[in-house]
N, C-alpha and C positions, 0 to 999 in steps of 0.2 A: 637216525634221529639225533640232535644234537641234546648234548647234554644239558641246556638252555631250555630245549625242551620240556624234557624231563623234570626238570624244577620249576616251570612253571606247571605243569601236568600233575605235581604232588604240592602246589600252592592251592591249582583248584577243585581239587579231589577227585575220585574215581567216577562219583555219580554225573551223569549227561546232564547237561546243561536241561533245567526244569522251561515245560513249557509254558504258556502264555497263563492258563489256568491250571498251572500247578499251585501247591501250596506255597504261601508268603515266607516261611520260614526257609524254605528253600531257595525263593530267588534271591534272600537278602543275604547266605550263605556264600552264593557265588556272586554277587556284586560285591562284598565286602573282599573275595578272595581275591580280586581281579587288583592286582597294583604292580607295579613295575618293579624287574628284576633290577634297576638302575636306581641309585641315590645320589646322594650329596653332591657337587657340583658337576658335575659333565664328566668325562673318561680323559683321559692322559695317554701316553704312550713311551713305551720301554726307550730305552736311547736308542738301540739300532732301528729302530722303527716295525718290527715284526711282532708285535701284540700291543693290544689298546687293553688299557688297562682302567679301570672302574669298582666304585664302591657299590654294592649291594646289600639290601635292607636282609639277604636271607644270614640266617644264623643266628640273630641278634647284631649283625651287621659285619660284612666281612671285604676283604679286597679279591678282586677276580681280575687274570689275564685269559683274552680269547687273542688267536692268529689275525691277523689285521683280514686275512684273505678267507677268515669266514672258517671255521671248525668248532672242536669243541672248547670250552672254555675250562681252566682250573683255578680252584681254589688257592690264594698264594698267604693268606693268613689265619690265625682266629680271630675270635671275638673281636670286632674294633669299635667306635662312635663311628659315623660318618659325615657329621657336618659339615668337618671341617679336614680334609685330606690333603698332602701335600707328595708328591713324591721327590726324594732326592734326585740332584743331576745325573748322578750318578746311577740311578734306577736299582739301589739296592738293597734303600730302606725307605720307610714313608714314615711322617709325622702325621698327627692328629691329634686332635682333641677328647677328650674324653672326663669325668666327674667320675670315675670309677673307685679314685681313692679317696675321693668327698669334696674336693673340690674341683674346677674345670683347669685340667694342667694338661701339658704338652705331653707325649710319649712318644715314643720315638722306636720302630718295630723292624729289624732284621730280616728280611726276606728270603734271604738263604739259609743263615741260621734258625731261622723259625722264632726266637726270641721278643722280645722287647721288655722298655724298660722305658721309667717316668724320665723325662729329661726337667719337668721344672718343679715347682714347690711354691709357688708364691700365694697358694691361698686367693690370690685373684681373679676377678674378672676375662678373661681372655675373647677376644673376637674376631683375627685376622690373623696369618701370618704367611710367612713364605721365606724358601730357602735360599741361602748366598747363592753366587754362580759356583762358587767352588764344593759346595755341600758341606762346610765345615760350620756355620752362623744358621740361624734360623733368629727370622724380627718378626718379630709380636707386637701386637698392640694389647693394652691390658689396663685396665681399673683397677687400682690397687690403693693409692692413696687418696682418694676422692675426684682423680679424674684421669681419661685413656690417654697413657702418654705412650713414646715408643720405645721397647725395649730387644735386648739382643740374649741371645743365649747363645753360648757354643757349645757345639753338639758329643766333642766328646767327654768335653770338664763336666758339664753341666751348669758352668760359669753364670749367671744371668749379671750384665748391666744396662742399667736405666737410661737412655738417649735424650728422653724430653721431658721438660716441666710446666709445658704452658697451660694455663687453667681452662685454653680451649680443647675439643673433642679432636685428639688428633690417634688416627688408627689407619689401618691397611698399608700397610708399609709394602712396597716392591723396593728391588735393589736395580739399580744402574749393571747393565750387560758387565762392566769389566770388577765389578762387586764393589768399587769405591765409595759410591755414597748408595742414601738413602733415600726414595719418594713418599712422599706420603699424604694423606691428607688431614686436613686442618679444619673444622664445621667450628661456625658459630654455634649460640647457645640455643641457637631457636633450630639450629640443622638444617637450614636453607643455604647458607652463604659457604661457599667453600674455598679452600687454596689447596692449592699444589705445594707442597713445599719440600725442599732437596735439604739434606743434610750428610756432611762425612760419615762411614759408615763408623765410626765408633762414638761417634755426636761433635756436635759443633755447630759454627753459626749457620743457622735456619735462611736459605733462598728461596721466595716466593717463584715459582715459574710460572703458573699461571692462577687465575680464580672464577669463579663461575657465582651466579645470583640467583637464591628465588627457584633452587630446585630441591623441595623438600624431603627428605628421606628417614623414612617413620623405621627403617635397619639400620642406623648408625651406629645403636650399640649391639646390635647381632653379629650374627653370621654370615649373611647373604645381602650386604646392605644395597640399597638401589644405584647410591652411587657411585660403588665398585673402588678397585682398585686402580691407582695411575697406571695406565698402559704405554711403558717405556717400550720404545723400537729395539729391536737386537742391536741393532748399532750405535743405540744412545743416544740418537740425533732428536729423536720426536717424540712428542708424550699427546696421548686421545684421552679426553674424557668426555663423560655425558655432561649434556645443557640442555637446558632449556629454552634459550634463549631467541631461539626460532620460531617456538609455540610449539613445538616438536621435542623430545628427548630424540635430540640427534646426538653422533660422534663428531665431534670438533678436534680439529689435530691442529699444535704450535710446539715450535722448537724447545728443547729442553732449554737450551741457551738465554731464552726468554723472548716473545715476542708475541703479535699479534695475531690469534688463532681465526682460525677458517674452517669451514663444517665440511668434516670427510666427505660425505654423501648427501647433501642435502634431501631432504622428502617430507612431503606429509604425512611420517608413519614416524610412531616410535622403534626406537633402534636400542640392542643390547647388547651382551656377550661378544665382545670384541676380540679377536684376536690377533697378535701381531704374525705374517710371514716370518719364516725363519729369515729372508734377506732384504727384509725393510723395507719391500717396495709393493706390500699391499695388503691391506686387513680384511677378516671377515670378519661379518657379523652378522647377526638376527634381526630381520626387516618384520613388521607386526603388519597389517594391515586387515583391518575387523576382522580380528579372531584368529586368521590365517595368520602363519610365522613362517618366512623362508629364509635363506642364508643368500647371501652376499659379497660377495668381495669388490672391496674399491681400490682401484691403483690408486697410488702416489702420483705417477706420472700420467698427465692430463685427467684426472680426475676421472676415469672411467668406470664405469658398474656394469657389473654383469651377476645373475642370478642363478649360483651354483645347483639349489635345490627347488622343485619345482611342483606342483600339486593344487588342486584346486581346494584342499582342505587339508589343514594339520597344524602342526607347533615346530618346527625345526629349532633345536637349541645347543647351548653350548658346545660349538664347533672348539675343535682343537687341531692343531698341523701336526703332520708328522715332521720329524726330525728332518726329511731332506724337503719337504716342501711340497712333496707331490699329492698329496694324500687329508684329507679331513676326516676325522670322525667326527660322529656328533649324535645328538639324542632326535628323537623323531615320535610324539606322540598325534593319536588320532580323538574323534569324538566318540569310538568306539572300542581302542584300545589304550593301554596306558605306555607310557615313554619305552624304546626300547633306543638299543646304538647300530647304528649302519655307518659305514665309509664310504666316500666319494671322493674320483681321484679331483684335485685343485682344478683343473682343466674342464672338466665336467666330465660326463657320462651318467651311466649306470651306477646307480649305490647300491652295496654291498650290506644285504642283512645281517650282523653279528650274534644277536639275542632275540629270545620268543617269547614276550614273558607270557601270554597268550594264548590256546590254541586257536583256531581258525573256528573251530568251531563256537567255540565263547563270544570270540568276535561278533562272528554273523547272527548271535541271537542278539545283541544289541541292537537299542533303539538307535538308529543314525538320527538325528534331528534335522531338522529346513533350517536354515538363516533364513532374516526375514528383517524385516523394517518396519517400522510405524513413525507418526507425526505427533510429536508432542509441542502443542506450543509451537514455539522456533525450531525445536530441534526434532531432528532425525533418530530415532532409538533402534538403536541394532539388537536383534533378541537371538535366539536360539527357540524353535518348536519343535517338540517332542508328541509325538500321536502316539498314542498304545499300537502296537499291532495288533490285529482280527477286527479290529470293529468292522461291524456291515452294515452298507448301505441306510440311514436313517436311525443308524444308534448315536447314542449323543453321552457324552462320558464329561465326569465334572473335569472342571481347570483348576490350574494351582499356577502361581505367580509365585516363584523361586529367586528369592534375590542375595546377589553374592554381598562377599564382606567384605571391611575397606573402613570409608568408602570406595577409598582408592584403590582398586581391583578390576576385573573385568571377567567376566568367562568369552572364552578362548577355545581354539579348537582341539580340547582335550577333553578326558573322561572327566564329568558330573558321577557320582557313582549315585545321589538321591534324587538327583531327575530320572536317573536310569531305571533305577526300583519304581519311582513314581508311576513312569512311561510303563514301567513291563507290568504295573500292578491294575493298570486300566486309564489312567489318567494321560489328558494333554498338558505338560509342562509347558511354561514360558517363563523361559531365562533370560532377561533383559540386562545387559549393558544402558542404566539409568545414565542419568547426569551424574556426575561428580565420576564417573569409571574413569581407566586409565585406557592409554591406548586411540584415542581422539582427537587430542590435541591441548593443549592446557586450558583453553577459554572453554571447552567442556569438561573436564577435568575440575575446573575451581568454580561450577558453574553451581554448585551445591555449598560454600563455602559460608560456614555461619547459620544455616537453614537446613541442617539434616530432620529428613522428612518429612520439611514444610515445603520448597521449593522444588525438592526431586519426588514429591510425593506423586504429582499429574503426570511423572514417566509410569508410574507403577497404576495409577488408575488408567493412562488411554492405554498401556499392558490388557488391562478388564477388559477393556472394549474392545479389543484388539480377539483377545478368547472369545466374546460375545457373539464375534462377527462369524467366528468359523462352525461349521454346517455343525462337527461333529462334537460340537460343545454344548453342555447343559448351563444352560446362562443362567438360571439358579440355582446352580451350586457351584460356586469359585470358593478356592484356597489362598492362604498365603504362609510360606514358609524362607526361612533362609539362617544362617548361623554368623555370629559376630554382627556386621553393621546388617547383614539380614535379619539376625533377629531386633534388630533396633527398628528398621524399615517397619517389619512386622508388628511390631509393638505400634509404632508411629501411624503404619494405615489403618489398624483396626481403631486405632481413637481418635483420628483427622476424619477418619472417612468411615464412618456408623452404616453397617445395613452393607456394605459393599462383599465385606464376605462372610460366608457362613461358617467358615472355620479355619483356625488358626495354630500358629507351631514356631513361635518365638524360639530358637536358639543361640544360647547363653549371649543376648542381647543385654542390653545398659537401660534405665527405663529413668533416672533421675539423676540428672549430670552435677545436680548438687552435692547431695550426698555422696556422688563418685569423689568428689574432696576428700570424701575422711579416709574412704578404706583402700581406694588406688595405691598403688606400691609399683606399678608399669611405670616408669619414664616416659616412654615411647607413646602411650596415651595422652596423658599431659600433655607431651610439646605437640601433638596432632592437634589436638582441641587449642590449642593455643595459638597455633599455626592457621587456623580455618576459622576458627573467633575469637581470637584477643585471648590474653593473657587473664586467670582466674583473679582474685575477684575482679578487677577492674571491668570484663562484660559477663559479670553474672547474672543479667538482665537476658542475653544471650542464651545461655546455658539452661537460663530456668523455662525458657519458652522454646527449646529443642527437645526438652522434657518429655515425654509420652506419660510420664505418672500423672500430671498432671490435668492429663483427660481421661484419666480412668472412668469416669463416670457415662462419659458417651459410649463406651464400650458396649456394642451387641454384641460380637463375635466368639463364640466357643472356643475358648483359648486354653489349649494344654502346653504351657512353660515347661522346658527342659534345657540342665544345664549336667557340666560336670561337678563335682564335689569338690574341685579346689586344691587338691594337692602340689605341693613345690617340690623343687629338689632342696637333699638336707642341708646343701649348704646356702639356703635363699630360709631361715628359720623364721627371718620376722615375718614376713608374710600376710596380710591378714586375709579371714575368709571373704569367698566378693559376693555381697547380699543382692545384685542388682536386679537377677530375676526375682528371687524371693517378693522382693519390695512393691514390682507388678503384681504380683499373684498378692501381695495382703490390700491392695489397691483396689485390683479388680474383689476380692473376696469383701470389702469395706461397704461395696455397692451392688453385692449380692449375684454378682454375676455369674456365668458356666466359665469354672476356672479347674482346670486342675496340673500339678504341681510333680517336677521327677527330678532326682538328682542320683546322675550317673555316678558310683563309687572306685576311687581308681582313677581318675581322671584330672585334668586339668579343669579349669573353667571351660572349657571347651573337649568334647567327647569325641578320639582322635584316635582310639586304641581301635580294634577288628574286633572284636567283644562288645564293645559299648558301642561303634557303629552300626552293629547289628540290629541288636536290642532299638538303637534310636529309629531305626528303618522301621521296626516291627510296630514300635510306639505309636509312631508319627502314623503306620496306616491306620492301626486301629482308631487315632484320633477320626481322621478326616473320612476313612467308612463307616463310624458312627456318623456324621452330622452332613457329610456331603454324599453318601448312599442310600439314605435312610428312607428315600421313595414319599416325601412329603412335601405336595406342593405349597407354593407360596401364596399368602390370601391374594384374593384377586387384587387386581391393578396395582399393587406392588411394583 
């Protein structure tokens, strides 16, 4: 048994997986234990090419090498973050990220020596970086004096200096194959508009190579931004990035040299995690197509695709080459288990399982859900259905309508862990892919722009009718729950649409986009809302009528608000606390409604911890089997 096993075998503890009518406290034990041996971006691999290498959330976060060719795997550090992992060229140390000495600085951790040590100090912002060719530089991008400009550190001074000063968002620095200059990119103030731009690698004048319009990216100041990093060829010649430009977030490839780009792979699918071949003559990447994710590789030469990874349901991500080209690793999640890493030679075949985070038997007690379709209006809505297992023949179990956050989001073919609980607790889920999801195409995508939960509201009611229709449904009793733009939905259906359901589970949702002015401290909020409706105050007209406070009063539905308690990191002091939920709950309490009120402790505004996900599992059933169990019919002709 591999040692992969074993760690995920002491993630889910020694007791059997609880059956159908076990106790609640028990299934939400083991769906909360269920998460992936695999973190932070995708695995890497050692320079000879013989272990793939990967951050993992066990320990409080640690780095792990397994054999490319499948054994056991080892530990090769302590304690790390893993947001943000880099390994040298060299394969003998890795940089990261980490706030452990109170703000977010570089460290830089010896792999043979076992050691590490801080490499920066700047008290800033950090959000991107990656190592020279030679392993001697490391470029950052960082917020330090009121905007992300690009800076260098060398790795054995500790040296840092500063490369850019332009007042626009400029972050994710790659280096050019022979380490000469620098890529990077450049966002307007709204983070839609972007450039490419090349610079000397010790700074100097700034080369546009190319620019792209109109593809919004709500991770510009993160870690994991939408629009990635410039993906320069080994050989320098070619730089891919994502567009939109198609209607599609396709890869578009133009010479570094400058010129007029052409889309790698054209499709009607969004396209991601791009990689370049070690010999420049052909990329893979992640092909989406509703909910399903496979890998790809496109030549250079005649434009040809062929489908490395294959399955009629999953997520394939983050592919990475081995050093000689023959080889991908990459991550692999199901709707019934969460990410693990396998290998598959370039050429194709048989992939190679590396980690378990799983057993088999966890697995197969999971609810596998149907895809499914419905007609809203114009459009087509892709959902996900989840049925409890045991029902017999003529039992009829309540619905719940689960809507993700975003809006720009999607559910994909990966673990839900609260539809899962929902599903194993009796209930039929429906997770719909609304309007305004990603993964569609952009005129579905912006098809919610301005009108959150006025316009996308009739995906989530013909959702109702959608539950209504099926055999094993009690069509007087529907739910609705979901967290972030879910709980906004949720807030928004129970006061657009009175009577529609009998009970409700706001999670740490927005309920008055006015008042979101005073205590917002997010960037990344702001330029959304500003992006999808104008600019504050100029359409506050907008904002006060996307509102949900402001129908508090049609409100029937049984609403138990939960949010987390708000904590920041210490070096984020000003902070202020976010009343959003609160502000629903004194709305609905103003108009004397069934309201009641939970704030996770320990948490962000959002409840993210294995403790507090718990507890919200447990909450949330008690909520909806008081008022959706409770065996009371509806007056007649209702």
């Amino acid at each position: 048994m591999h040692s992969t096993r074993l760690l995920a075998l002491a993630l889910i503890s020694a007791t059997p997986w609880p059956a159908a009518s076990a106790q609640p406290a028990a299934t939400a034990d083991q769906i909360v234990s269920v998460s992936s041996l695999v973190a932070g971006e995708g695995p890497s691999w050692s320079p000879d090419g013989r272990r793939v290498l990967y951050a993992s959330p066990l320990g409080g976060g640690t780095l792990w090498g397994v054999p490319a060719e499948g054994g056991a795997p080892v530990r090769l550090t302590r304690e790390i973050a893993t947001q943000l992992v880099r390994m040298a060229p060299a394969g003998d140390r890795i940089a990261y990220l980490s706030d452990k000495s109170g703000n977010p600085e570089i460290w830089l951790a010896d792999l043979g020596a076992g050691n590490e040590r801080r490499l920066t100090n700047l008290g800033a912002r950090i959000n991107a970086m990656s190592f020279a060719p030679d392993g001697r530089t490391l470029a950052f991008s960082a917020l330090r004096e009121g905007q992300f400009d690009i800076w260098t550190v060398d790795v054995a001074t500790g040296r840092v200096a500063r490369l850019t000063a332009d007042p626009r968002y400029e972050t994710n620095p790659s280096w050019s194959p022979d380490g000469g200059s620098l890529f990077f990119i450049r966002s307007d103030d709204r983070w839609a508009d972007h450039e490419f731009v090349r610079i000397p690698r010790n700074g100097g004048p700034a080369v546009v190579v190319a620019s792209d319009r109109d593809l919004f990216d709500y991770g510009t100041m993160g870690s994991r931004s939408r629009f990635g990093y410039p993906l320069i060829s080994p050989d320098g010649k070619w730089l891919v990035f994502k567009s939109h430009r198609s209607g599609w977030v396709n890869y578009w490839l133009t010479p570094t040299s400058g010129g007029a780009p052409r889309a790698l792979a054209a499709e009607p699918a969004d396209q991601g995690d791009a990689r370049w071949a070690p010999d420049s003559r052909s990329v893979v990447f992640a092909s989406l197509h509703n909910g399903t994710q496979d890998l790809r590789i496109a030549s250079l030469e005649g434009g040809k695709v062929r489908t490395l990874t294959t399955g009629a349901t999953g997520v394939a991500s983050t592919p990475e080459w081995s050093p000689d080209g023959t080889r991908i690793a990459y991550a692999y999640a199901t709707l019934t288990a969460p990410a693990d890493l396998w290998v598959v030679a370039a050429g194709g075949g048989t992939p190679v399982r590396l980690t378990t985070s799983v057993t088999p038997e966890v697995e197969s007690a999971m609810v596998a859900p149907e895809k499914i379709s419905y007609a809203s209006g114009q459009f087509t809505i892709n959902a996900y259905l989840y049925r409890p297992a045991g029902l017999s023949p003529g039992d009829r179990a309540p619905g719940i309508l689960y809507i993700h956050g975003g809006p720009t989001g999607q559910f994909s073919d990966q673990f839900i862990p609260q539809a899962q609980f929902l599903a194993r607790m009796g209930y039929v889920v429906l997770a719909p892919n609304i309007r305004g999801s990603s993964g569609y195409g952009k005129g579905f995508e912006d098809a919610n722009n301005s009108c959150w939960t006025i316009c996308d509201l009739p995906d989530v009611l013909a959702g109702v009718a959608y539950l209504k229709h099926q055999a094993a449904v009690d069509t007087a009793k529907i739910g609705i729950t979901g967290n972030s733009y879910g709980g906004i939905m949720t807030m928004g259906a129970i006061a657009r649409a009175p009577g529609v359901f009998q009970a409700a589970v706001p999670q740490s949702g927005y309920a008055d986009w006015i008042s979101f002015q005073n205590y917002n401290t997010e960037l990344q909020h702001a330029k959304l809302n500003a992006y999808e409706w104008g600019p504050y105050p100029d359409s506050a007209a907008v904002y006060r009528r996307n509102s949900p406070l402001s129908l508090a009063s049609q409100v029937t539905t049984p609403t138990f608000v939960v949010q987390g308690e708000g904590i920041t990191p210490a070096w984020r002091p000003g902070v202020y606390p976010i009343p959003a939920s609160l502000e629903f709950v004194h709305a609905l309490d103003r108009y004397n409604k069934v309201v009641k009120y939970k704030v996770y402790p320990g948490e962000t505004y959002y409840v993210t911890s294995r403790d507090g996900s718990r507890q919200v599992l447990l909450d949330m059933l008690e909520w909806f089997d008081r008022y959706l169990r409770d065996g009371i019919a509806p007056p007649p002709g209702s």
